[in-house]
C-alpha positions in Angstrom: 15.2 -27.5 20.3 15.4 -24.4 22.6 17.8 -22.1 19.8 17.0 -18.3 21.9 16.0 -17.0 25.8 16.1 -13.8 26.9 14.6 -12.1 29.7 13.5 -8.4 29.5 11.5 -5.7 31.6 8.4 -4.9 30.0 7.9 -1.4 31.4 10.6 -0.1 29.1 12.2 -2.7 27.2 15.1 -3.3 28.5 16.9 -6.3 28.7 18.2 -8.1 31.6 20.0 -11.6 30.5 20.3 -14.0 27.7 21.6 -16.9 27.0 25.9 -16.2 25.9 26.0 -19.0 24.0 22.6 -19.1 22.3 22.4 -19.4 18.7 25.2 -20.4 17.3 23.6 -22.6 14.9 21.0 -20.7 14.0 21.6 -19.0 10.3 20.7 -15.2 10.7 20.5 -15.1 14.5 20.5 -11.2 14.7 17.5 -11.2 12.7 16.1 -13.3 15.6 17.8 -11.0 18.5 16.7 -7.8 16.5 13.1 -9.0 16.1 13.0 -10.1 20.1 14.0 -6.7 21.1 11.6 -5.0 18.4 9.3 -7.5 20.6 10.2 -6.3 23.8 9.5 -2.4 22.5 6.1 -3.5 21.2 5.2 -5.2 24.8 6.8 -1.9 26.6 4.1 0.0 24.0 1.3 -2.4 24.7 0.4 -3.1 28.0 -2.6 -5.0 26.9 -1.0 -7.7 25.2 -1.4 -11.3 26.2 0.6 -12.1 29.1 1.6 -15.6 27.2 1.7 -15.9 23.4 3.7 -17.7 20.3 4.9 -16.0 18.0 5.9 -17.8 14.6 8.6 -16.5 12.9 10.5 -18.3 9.7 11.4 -21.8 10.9 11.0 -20.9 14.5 8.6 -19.9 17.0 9.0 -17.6 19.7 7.2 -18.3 23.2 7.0 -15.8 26.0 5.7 -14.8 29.3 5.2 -12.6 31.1 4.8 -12.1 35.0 5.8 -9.2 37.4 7.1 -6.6 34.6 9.3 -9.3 33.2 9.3 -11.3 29.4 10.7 -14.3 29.6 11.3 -15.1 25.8 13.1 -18.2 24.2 13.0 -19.3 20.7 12.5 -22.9 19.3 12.1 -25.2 16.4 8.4 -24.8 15.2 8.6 -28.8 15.8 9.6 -28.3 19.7 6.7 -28.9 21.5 4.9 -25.7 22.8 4.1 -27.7 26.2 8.0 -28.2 26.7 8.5 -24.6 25.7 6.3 -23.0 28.0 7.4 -25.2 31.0 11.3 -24.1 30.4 10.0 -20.0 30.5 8.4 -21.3 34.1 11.4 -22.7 35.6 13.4 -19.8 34.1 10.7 -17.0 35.4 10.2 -19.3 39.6 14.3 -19.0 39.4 14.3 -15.2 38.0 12.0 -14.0 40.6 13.7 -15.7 43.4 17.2 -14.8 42.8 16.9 -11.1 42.0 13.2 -10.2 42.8 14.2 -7.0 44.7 16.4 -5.3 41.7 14.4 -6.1 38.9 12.4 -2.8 39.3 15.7 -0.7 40.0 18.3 -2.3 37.2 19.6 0.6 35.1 21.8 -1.1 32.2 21.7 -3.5 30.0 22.0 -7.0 30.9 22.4 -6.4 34.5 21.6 -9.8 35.5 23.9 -11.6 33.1 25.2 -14.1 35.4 21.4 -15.7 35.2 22.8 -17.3 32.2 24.3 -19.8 34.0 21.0 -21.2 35.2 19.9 -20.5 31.4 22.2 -23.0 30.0 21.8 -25.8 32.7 18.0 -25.7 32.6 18.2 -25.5 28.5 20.3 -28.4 28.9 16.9 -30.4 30.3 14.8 -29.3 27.7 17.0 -30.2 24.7 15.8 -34.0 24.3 11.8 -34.3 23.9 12.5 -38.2 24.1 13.6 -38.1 27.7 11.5 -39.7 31.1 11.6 -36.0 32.4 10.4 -34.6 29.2 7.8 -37.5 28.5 6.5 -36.8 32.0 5.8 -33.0 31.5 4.2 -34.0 27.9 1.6 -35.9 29.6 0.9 -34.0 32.4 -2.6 -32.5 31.7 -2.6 -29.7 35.0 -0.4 -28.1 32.6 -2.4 -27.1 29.1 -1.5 -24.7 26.8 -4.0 -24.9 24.1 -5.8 -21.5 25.1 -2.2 -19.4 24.4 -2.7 -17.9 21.3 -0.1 -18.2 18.3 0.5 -14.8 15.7 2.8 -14.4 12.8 5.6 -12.3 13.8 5.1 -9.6 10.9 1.2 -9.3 12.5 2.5 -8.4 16.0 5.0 -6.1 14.6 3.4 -4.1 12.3 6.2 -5.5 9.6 3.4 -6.3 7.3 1.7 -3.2 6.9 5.1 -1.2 6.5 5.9 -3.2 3.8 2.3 -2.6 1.8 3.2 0.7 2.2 6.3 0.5 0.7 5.6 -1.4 -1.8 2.6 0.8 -2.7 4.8 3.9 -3.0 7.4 2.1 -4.8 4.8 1.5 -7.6 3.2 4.9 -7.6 6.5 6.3 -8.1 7.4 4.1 -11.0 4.1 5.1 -12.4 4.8 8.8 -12.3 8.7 8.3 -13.7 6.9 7.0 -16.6 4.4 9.6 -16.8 7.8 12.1 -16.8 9.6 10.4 -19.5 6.7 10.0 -21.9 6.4 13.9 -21.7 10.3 14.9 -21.9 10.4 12.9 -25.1 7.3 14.7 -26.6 9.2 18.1 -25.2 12.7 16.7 -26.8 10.7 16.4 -30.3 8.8 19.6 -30.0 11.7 21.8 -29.1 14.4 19.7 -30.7 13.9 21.0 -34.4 13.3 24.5 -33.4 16.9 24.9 -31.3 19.0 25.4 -34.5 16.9 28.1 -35.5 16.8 29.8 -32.3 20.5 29.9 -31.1 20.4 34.0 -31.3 17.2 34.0 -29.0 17.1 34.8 -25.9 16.5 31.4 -23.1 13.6 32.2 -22.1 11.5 31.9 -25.2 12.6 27.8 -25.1 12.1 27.7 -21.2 8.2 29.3 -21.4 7.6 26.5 -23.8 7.5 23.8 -20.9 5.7 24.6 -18.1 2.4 24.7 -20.7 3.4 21.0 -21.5 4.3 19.8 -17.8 1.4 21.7 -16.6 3.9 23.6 -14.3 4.3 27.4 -13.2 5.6 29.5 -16.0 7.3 32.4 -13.8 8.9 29.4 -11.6 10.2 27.6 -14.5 12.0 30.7 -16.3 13.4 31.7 -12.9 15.5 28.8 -12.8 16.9 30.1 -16.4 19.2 33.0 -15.0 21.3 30.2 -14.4 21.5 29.3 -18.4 24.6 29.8 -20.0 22.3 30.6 -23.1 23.0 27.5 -25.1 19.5 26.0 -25.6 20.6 22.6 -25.9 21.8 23.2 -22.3 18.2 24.8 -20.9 16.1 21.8 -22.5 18.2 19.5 -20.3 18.4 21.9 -17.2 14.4 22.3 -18.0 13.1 18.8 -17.9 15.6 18.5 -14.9 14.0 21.2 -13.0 10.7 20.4 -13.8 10.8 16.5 -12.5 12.6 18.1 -9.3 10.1 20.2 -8.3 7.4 18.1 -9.5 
């Protein structure tokens, strides 16, 4: 079934009508909208993409157009036929074009064309049942193929794949290195934590230019940060291993 259309300007995105009442039933249907518009964007960025392609996306598929600067974009069941599909984005684009050719190029807001949804819903209405003599008719109608238009995973078009390696990759790098810090405040914690008794008289700096040689940090940076000490060296090992994964 036909679950999503809307219609956008490819120059820059923009969109120009929808269907009002599309979607209802459709669990998550701002995902959907969001990842049509991120679509849209893409096309606006792309001139070079195919003018007709599907796009599969969870347990739907988008199909689009695209003919004089316009998308014409509806979302289906991955079981609706892509033949049906494509024939509904023809109707809509011949109906489009005729009824507000001249002020496509000119539109300056959002959704100026909204009143096309009325046309939206009672062609969507023809498309609904596959089983129908209409429908049947189209099926078999071989002028009409659509075996050459190419179908990508959603995440491929947008780039959403890569992003996400990426992510993920830093997200274990950084665990790696929180490791790598806590392995070496606990050897710090032992080294220094017998000699702070014996040292409460001593003057901060003398525990504070015992870490950068263990963190492999810059001794003059490292004591700097001691003026703040209140001189209790309990207080600097803390503020020290603190400062030291900060500016790490």
């Amino acid at each position: 079934m036909v679950k999503l259309t809307m219609i956008a300007r490819v120059t820059d995105g923009l969109p120009l009508a929808e269907g009002l009442d599309d979607g209802r039933e459709v669990k998550d249907v701002e995902l959907y909208k969001q990842q049509v518009k991120a679509l849209f964007k893409n096309l606006a960025n792309r001139p070079n993409e195919p003018s007709r392609m599907s796009v599969e996306t969870g347990p739907y598929v988008f199909h689009y157009i695209i003919e004089g600067r316009v998308c014409y974009l509806t979302m289906c069941d991955r079981a609706y036929p892509k033949k049906l599909a494509f024939q509904y984005l023809e109707d809509l684009k011949n109906e489009f074009e005729r009824v507000n050719g001249p002020q496509i190029e000119t539109a300056a807001r959002p959704y100026a064309f909204i009143k096309f949804d009325t046309f939206i819903q009672r062609t969507k209405k023809l498309y609904q049942d596959t089983h129908t003599q209409r429908n049947i008719a189209k099926l078999n109608d071989e002028l009409y193929e659509v075996h050459q238009i190419m179908t990508r995973n959603v995440q491929e078009v947008l780039g959403v794949g890569e992003k996400l390696d990426q992510v993920s990759e830093m997200s274990s790098r950084l665990t790696s290195e929180s490791r790598i810090y806590a392995d070496k405040a606990r050897d710090l914690n032992r080294q220094l934590g017998a000699g702070v008794d014996s040292e409460m008289g001593s003057s901060c700096n003398r525990v504070w230019s015992r870490v950068p040689p263990l963190l492999g940090q810059n001794e003059d940076l490292v004591i700097l940060k001691s003026r703040n000490c209140l001189h209790r060296h309990a207080g600097c090992l803390g503020i020290a291993i603190g400062s030291v994964m900060f500016m790490r």
